[in-house]
N, CA, C, O and CB atoms as a CASP TS submission, in Angstrom:
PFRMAT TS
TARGET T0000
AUTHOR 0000-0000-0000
METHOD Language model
MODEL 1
PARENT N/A
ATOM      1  N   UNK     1      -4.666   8.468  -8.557  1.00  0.00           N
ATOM      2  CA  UNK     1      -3.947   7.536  -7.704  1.00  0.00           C
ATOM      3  C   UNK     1      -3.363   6.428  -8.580  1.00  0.00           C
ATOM      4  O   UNK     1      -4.072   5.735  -9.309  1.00  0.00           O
ATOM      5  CB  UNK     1      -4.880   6.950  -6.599  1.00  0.00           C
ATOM      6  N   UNK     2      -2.045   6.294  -8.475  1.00  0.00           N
ATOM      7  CA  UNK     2      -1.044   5.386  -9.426  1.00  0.00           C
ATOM      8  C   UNK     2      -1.141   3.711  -9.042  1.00  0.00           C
ATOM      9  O   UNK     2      -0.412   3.417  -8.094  1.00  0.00           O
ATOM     10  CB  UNK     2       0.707   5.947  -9.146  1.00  0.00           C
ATOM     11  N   UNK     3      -1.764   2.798  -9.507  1.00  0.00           N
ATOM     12  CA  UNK     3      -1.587   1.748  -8.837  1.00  0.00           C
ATOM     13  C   UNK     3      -0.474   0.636  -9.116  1.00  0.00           C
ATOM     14  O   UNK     3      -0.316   0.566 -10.335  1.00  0.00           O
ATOM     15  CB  UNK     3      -2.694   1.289  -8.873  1.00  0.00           C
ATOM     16  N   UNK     4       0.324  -0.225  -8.463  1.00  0.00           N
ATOM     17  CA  UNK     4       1.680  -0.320  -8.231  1.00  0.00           C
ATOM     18  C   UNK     4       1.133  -1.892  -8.142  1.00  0.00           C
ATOM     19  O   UNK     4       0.022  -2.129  -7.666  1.00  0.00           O
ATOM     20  CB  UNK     4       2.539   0.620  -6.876  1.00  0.00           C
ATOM     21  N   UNK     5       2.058  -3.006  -8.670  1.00  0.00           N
ATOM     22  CA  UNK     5       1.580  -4.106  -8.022  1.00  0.00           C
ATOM     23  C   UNK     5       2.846  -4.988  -6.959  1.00  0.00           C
ATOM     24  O   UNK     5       4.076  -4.929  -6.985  1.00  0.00           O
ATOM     25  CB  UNK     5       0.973  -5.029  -9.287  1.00  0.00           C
ATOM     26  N   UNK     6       2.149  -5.567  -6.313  1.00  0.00           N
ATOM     27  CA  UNK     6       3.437  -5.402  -4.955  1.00  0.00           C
ATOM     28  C   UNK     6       2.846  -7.488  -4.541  1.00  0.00           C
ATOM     29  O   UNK     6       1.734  -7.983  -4.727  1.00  0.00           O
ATOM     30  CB  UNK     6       2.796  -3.401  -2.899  1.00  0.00           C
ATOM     31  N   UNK     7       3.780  -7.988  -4.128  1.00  0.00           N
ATOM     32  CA  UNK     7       4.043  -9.322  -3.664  1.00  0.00           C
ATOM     33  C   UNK     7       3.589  -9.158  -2.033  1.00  0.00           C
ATOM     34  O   UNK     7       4.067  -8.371  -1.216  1.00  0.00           O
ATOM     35  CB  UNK     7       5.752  -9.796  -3.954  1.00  0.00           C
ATOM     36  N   UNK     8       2.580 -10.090  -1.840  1.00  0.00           N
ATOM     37  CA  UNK     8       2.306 -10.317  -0.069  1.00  0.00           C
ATOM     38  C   UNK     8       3.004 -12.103  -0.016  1.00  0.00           C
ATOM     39  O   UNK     8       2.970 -13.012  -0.846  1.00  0.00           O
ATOM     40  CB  UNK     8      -0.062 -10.208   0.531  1.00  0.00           C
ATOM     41  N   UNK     9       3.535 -12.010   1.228  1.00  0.00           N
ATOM     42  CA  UNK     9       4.251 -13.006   1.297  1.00  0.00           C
ATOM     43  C   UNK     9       4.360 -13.645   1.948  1.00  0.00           C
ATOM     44  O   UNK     9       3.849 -14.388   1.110  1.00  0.00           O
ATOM     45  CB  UNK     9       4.952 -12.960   1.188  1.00  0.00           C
ATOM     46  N   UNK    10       4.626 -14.560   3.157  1.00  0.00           N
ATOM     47  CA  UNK    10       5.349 -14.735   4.682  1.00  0.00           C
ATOM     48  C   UNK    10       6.459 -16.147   3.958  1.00  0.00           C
ATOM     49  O   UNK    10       6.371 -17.126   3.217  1.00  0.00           O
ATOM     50  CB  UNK    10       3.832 -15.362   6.421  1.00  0.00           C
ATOM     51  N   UNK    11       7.759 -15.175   5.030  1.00  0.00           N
ATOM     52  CA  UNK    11       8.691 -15.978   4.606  1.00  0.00           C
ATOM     53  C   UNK    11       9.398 -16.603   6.187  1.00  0.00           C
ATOM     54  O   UNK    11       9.405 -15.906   7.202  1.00  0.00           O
ATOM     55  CB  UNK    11       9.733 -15.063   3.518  1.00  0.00           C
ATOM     56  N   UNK    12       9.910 -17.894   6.140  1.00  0.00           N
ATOM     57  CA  UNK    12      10.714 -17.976   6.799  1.00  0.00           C
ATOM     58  C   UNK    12      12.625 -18.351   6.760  1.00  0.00           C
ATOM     59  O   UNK    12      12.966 -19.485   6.424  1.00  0.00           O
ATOM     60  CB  UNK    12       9.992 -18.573   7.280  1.00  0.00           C
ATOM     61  N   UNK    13      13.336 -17.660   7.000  1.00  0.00           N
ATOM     62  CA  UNK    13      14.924 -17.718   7.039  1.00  0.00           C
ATOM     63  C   UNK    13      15.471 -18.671   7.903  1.00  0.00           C
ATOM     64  O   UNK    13      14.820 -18.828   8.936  1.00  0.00           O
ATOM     65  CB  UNK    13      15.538 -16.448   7.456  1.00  0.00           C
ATOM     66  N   UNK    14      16.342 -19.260   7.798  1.00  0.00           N
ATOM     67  CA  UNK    14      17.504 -20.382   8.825  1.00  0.00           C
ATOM     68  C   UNK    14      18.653 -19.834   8.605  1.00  0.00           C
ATOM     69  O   UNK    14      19.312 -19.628   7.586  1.00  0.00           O
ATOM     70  CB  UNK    14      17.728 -22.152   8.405  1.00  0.00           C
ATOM     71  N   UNK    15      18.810 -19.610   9.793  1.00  0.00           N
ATOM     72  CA  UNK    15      20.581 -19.053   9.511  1.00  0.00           C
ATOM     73  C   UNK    15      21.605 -20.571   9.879  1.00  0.00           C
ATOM     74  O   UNK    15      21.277 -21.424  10.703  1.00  0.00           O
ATOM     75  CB  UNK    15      21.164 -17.370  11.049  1.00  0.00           C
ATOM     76  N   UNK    16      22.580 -20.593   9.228  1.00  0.00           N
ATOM     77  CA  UNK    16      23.308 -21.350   9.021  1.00  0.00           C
ATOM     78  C   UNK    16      23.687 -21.456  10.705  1.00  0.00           C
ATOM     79  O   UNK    16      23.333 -22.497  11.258  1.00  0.00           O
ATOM     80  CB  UNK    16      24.272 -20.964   7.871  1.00  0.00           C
ATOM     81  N   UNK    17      24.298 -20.557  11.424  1.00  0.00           N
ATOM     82  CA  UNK    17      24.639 -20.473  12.499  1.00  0.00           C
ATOM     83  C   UNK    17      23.785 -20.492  13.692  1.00  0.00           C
ATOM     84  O   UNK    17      24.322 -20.078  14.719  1.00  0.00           O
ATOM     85  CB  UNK    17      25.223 -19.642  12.426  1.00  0.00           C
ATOM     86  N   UNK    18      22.459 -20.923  13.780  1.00  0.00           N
ATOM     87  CA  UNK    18      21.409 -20.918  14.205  1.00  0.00           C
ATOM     88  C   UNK    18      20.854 -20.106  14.122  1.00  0.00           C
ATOM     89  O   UNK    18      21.351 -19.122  13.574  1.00  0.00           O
ATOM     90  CB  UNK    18      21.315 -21.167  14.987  1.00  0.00           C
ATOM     91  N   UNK    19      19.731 -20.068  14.539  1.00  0.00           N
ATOM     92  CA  UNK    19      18.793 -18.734  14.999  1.00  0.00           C
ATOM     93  C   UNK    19      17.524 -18.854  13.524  1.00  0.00           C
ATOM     94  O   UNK    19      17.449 -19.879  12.847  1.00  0.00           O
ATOM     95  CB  UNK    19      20.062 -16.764  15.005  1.00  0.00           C
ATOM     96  N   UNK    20      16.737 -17.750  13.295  1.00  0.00           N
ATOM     97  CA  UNK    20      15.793 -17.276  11.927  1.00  0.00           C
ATOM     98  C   UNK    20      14.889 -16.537  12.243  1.00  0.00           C
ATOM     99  O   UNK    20      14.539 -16.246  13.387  1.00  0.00           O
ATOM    100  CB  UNK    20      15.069 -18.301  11.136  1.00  0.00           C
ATOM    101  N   UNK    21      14.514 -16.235  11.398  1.00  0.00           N
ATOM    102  CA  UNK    21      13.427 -14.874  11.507  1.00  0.00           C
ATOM    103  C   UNK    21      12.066 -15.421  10.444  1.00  0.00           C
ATOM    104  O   UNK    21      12.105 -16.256   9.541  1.00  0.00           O
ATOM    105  CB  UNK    21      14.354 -13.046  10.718  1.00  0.00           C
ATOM    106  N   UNK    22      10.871 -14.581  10.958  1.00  0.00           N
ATOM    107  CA  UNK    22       9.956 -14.993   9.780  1.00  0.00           C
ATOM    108  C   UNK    22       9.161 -13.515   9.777  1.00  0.00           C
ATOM    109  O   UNK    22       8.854 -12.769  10.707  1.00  0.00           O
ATOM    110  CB  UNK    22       8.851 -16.570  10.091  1.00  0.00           C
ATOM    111  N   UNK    23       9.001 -13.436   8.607  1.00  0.00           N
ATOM    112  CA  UNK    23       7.748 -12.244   8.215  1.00  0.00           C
ATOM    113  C   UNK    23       6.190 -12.903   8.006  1.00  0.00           C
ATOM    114  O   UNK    23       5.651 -13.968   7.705  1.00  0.00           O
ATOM    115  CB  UNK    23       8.174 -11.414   6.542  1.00  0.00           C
ATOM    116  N   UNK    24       5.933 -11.832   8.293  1.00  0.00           N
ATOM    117  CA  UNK    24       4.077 -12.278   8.281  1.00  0.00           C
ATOM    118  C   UNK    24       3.349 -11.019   6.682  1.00  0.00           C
ATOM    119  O   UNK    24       3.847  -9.894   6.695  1.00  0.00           O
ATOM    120  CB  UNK    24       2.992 -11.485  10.690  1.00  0.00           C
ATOM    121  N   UNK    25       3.042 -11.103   6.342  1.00  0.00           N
ATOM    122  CA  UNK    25       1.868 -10.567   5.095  1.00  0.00           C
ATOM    123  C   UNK    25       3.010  -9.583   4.749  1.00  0.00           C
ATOM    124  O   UNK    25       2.684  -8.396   4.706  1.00  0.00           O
ATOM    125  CB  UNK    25      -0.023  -9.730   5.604  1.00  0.00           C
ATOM    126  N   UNK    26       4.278  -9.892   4.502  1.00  0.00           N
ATOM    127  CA  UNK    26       5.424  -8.875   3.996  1.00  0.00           C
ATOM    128  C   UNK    26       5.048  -8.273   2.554  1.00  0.00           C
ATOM    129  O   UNK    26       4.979  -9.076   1.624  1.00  0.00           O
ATOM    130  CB  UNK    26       6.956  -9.697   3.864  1.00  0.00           C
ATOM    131  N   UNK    27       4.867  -7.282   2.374  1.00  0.00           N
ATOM    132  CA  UNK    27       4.826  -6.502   1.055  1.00  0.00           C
ATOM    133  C   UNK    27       6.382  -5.866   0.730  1.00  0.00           C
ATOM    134  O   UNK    27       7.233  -5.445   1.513  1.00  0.00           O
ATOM    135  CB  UNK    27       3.621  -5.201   1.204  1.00  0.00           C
ATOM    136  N   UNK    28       6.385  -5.988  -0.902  1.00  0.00           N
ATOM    137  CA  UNK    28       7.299  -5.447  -1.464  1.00  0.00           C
ATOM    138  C   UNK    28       6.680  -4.745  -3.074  1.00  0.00           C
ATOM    139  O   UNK    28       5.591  -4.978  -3.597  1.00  0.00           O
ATOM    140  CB  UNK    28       8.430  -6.580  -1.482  1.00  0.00           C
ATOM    141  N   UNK    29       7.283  -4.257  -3.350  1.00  0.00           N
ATOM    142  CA  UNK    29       6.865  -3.487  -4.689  1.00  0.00           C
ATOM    143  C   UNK    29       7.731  -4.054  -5.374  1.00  0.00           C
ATOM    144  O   UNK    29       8.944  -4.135  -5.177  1.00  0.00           O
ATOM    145  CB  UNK    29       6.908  -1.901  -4.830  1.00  0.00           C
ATOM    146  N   UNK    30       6.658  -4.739  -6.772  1.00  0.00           N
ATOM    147  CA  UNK    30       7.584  -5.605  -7.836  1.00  0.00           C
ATOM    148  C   UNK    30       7.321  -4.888  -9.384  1.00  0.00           C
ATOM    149  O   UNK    30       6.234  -4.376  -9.652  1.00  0.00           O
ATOM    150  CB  UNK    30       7.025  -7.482  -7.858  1.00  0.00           C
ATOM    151  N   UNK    31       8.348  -4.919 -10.265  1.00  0.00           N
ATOM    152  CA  UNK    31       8.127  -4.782 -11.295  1.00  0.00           C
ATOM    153  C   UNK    31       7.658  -5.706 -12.190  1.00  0.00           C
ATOM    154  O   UNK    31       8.248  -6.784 -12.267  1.00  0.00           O
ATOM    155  CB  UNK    31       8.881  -4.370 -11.552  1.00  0.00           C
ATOM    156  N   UNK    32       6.563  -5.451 -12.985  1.00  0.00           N
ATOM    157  CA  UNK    32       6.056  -6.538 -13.956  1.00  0.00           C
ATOM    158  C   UNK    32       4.489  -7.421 -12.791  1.00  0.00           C
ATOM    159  O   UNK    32       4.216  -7.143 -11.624  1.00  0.00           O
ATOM    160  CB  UNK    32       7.853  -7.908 -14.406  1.00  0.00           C
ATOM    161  N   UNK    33       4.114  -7.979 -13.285  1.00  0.00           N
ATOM    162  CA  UNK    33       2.949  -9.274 -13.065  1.00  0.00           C
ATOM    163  C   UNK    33       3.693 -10.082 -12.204  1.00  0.00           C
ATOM    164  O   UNK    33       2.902 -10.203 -11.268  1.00  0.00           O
ATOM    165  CB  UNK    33       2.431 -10.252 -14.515  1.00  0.00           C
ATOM    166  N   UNK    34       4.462 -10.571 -11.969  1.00  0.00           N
ATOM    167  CA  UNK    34       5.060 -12.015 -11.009  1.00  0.00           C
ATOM    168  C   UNK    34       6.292 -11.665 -10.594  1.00  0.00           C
ATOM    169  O   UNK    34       6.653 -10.524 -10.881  1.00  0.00           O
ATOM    170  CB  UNK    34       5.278 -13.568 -11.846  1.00  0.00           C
ATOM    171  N   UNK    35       7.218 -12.537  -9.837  1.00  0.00           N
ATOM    172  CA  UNK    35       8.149 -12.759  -9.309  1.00  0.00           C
ATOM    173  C   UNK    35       8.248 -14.282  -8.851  1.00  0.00           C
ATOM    174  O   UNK    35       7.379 -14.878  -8.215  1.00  0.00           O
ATOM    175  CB  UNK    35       8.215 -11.843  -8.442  1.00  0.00           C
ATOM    176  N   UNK    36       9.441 -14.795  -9.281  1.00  0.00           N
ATOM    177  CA  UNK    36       9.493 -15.783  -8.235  1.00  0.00           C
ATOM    178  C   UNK    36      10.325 -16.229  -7.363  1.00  0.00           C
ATOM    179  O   UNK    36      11.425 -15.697  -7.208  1.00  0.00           O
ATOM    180  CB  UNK    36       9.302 -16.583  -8.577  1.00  0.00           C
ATOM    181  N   UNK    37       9.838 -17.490  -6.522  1.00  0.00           N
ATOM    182  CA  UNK    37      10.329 -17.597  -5.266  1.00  0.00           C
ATOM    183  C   UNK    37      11.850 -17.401  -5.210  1.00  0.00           C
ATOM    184  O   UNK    37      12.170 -16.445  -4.503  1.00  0.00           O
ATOM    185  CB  UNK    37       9.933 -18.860  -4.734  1.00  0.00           C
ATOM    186  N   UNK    38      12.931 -18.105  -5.810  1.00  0.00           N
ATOM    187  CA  UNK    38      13.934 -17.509  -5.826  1.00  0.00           C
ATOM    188  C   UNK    38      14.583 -16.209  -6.032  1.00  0.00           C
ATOM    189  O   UNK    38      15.666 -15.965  -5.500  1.00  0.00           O
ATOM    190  CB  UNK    38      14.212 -17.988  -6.258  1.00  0.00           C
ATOM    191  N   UNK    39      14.184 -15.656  -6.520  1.00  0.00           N
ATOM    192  CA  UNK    39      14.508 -14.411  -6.833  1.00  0.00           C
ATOM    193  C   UNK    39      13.921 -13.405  -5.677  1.00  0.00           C
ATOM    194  O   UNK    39      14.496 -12.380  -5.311  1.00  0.00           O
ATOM    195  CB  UNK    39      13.988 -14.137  -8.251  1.00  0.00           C
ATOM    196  N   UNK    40      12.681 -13.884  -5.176  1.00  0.00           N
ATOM    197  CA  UNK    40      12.196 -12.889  -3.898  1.00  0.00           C
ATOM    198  C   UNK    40      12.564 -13.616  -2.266  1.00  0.00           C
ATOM    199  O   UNK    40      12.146 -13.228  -1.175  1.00  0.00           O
ATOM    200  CB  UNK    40      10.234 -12.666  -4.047  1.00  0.00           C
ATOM    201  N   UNK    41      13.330 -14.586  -2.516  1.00  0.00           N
ATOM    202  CA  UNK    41      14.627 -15.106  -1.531  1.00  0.00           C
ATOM    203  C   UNK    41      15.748 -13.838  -1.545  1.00  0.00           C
ATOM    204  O   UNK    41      15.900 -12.833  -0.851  1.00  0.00           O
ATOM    205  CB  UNK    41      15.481 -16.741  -2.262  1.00  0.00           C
ATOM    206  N   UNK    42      16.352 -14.341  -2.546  1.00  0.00           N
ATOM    207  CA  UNK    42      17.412 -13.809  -3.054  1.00  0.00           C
ATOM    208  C   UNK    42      17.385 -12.193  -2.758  1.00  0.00           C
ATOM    209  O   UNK    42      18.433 -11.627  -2.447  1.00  0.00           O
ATOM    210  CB  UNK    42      17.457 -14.206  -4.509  1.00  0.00           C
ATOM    211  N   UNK    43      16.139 -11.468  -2.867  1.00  0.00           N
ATOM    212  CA  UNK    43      16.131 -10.361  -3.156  1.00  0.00           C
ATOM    213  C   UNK    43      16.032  -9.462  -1.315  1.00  0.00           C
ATOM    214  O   UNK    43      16.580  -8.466  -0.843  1.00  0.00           O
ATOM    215  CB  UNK    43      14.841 -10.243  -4.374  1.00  0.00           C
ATOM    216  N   UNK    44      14.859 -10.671  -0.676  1.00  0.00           N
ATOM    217  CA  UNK    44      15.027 -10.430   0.980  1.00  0.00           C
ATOM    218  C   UNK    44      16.133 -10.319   1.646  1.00  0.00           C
ATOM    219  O   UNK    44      16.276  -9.459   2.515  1.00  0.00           O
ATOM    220  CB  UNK    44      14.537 -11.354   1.704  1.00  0.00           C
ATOM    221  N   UNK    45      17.046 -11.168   1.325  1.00  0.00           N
ATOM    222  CA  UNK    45      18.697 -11.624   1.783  1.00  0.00           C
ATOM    223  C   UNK    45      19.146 -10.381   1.618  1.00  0.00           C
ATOM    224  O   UNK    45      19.234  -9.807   2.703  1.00  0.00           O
ATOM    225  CB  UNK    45      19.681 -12.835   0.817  1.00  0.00           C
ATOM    226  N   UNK    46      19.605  -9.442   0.312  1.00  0.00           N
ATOM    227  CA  UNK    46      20.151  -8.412  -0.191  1.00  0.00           C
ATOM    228  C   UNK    46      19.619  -7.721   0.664  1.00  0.00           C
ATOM    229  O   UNK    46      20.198  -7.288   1.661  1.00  0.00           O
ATOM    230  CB  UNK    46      20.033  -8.085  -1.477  1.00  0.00           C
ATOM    231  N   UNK    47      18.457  -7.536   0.376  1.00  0.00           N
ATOM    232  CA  UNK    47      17.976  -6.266   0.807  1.00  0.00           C
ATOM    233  C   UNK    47      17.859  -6.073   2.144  1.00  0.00           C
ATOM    234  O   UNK    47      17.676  -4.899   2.467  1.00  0.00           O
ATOM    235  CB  UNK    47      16.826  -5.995   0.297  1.00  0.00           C
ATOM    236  N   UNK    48      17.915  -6.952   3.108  1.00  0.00           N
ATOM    237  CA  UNK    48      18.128  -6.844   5.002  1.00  0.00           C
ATOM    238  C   UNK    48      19.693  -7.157   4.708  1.00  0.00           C
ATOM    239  O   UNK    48      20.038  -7.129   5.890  1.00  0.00           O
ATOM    240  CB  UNK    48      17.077  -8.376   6.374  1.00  0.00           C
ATOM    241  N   UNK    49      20.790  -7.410   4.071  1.00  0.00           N
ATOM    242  CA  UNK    49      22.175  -7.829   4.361  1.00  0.00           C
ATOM    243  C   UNK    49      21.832  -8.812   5.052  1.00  0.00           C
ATOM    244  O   UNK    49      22.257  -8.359   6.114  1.00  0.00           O
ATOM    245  CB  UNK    49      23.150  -6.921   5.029  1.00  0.00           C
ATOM    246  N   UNK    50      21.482  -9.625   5.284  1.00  0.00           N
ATOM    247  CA  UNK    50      21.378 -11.155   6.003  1.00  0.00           C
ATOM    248  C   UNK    50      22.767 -11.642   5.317  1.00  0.00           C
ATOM    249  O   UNK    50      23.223 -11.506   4.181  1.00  0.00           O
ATOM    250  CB  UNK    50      19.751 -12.302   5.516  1.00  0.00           C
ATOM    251  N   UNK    51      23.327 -12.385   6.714  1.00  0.00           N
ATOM    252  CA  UNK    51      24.636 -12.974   6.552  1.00  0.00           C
ATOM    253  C   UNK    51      24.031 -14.587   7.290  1.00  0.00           C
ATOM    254  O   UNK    51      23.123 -14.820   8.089  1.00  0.00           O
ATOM    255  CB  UNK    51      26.112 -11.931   7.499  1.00  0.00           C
ATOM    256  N   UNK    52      25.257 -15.688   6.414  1.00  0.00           N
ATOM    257  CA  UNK    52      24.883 -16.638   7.387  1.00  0.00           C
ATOM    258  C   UNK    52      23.375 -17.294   7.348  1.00  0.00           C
ATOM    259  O   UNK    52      22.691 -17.549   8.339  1.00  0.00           O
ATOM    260  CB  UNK    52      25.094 -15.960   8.653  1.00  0.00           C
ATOM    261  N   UNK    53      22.979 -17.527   5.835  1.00  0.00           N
ATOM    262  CA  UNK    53      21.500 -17.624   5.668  1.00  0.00           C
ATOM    263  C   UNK    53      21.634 -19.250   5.131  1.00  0.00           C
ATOM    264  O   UNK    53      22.337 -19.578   4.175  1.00  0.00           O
ATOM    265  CB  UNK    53      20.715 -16.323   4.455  1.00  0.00           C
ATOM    266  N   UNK    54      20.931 -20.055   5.829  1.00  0.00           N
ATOM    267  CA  UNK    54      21.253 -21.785   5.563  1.00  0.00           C
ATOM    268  C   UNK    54      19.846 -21.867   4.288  1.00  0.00           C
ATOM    269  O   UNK    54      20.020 -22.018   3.079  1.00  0.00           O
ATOM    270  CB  UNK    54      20.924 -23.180   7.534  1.00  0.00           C
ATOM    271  N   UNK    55      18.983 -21.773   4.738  1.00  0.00           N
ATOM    272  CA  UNK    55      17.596 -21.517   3.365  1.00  0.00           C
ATOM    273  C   UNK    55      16.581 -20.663   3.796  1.00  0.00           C
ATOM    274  O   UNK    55      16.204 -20.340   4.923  1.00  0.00           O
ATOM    275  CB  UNK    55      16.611 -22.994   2.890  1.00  0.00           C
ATOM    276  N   UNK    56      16.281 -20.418   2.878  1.00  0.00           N
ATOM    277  CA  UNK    56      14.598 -19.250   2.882  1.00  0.00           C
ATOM    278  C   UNK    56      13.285 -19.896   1.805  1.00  0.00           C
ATOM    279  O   UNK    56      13.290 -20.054   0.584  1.00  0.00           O
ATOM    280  CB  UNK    56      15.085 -17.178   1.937  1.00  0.00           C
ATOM    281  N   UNK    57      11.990 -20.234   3.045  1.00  0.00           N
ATOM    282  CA  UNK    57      11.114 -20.680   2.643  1.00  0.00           C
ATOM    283  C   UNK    57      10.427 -19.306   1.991  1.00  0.00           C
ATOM    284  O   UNK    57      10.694 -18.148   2.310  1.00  0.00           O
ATOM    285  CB  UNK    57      10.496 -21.505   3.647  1.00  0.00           C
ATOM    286  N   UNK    58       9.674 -19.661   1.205  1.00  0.00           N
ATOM    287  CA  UNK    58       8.419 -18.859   0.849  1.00  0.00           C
ATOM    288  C   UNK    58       7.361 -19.122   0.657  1.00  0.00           C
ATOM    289  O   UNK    58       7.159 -19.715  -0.402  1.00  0.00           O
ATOM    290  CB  UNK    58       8.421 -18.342   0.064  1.00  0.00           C
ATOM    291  N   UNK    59       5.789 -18.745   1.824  1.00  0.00           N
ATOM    292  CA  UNK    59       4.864 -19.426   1.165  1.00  0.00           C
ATOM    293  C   UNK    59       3.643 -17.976   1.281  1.00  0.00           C
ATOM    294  O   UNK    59       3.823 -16.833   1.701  1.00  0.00           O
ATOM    295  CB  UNK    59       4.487 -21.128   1.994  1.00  0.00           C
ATOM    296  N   UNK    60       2.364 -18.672   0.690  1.00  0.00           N
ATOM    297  CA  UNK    60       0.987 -18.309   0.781  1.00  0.00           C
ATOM    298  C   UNK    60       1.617 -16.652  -0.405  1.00  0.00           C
ATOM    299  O   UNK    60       0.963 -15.612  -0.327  1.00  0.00           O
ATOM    300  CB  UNK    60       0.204 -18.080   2.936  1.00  0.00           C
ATOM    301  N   UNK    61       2.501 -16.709  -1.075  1.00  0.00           N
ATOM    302  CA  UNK    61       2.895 -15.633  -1.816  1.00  0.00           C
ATOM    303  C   UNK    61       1.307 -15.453  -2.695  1.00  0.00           C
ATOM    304  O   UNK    61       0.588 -16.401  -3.011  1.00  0.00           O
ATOM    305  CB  UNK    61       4.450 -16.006  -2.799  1.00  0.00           C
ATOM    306  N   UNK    62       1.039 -14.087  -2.951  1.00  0.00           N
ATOM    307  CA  UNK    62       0.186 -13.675  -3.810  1.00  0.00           C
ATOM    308  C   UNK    62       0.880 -12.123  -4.623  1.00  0.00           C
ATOM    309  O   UNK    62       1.734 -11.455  -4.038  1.00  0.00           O
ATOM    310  CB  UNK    62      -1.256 -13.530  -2.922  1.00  0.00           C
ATOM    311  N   UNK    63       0.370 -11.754  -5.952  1.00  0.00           N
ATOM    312  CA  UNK    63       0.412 -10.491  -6.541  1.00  0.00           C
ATOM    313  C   UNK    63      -0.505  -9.791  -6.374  1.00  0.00           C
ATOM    314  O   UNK    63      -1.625 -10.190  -6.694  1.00  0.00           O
ATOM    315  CB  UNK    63       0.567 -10.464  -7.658  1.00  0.00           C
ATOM    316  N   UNK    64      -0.272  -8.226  -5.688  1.00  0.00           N
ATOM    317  CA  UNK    64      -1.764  -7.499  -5.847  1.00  0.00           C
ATOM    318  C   UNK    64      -1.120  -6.576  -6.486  1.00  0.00           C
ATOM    319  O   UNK    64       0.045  -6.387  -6.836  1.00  0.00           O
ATOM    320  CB  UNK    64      -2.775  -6.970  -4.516  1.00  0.00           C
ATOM    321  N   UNK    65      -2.807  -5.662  -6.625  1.00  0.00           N
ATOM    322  CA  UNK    65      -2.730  -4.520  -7.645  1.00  0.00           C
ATOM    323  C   UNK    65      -2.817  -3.520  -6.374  1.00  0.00           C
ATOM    324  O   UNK    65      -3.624  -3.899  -5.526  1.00  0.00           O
ATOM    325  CB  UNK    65      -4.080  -4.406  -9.014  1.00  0.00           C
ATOM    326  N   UNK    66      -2.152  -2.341  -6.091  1.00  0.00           N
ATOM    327  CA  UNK    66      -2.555  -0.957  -4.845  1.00  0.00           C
ATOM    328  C   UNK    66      -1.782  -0.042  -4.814  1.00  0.00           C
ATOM    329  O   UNK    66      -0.591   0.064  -5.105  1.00  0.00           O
ATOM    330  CB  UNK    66      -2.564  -1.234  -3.316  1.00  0.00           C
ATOM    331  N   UNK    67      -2.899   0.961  -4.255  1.00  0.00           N
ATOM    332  CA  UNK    67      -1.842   2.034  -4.545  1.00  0.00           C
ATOM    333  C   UNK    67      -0.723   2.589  -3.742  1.00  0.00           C
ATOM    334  O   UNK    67      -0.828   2.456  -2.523  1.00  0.00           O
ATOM    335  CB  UNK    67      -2.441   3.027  -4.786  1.00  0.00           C
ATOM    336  N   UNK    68       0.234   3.132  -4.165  1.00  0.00           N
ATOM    337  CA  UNK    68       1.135   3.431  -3.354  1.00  0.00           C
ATOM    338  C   UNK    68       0.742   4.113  -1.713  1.00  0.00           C
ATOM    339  O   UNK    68      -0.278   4.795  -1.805  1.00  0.00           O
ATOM    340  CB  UNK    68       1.895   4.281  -4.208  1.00  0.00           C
ATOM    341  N   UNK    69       1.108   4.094  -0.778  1.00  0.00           N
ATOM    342  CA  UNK    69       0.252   4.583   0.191  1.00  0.00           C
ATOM    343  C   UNK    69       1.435   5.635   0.941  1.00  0.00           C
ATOM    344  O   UNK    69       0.870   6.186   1.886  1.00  0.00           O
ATOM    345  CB  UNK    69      -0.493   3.250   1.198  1.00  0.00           C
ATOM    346  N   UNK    70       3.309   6.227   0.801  1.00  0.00           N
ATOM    347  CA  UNK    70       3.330   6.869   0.964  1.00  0.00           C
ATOM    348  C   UNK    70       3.137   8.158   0.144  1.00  0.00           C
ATOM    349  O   UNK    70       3.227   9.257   0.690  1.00  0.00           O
ATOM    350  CB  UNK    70       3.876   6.546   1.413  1.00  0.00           C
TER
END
C-alpha cells in the first residue's frame, strides 16, 4: 500500500458578487511535505473554475501521510 501525503483543510470563499461556499476536512493530494496557503487558494479556484472570487480563507490546514483509498 503506497502512501501519498494529502492537505486536510476547511476553506472559506467570497464571491465578489455575493454569495460563498465553505468546505469542511477537504482533502487534496499534494506533492512534496507542505503547501501553502496561497497556492492551495489559488489551486481550489482553478480547480472548481470559480469565477467572481473576492478572497479565500484557509484555516485548521494540516499535512498527512495515507494511503490512496481509490
Amino acid at each position: 500500500m503506497t502512501m501519498q501525503k494529502r492537505v486536510v483543510f476547511d476553506f472559506e470563499i467570497d464571491f465578489s458578487n455575493g454569495g460563498g461556499l465553505q468546505g469542511q476536512d477537504f482533502r487534496l493530494d499534494i506533492d512534496g511535505d507542505d503547501i501553502g496557503d496561497e497556492a492551495l487558494a489559488d489551486y481550489i479556484v482553478h480547480d472548481m473554475r470559480l469565477l467572481m472570487v473576492g478572497s479565500v480563507r484557509i484555516r485548521n490546514k494540516r499535512i498527512i501521510a495515507e494511503a490512496h483509498k481509490r
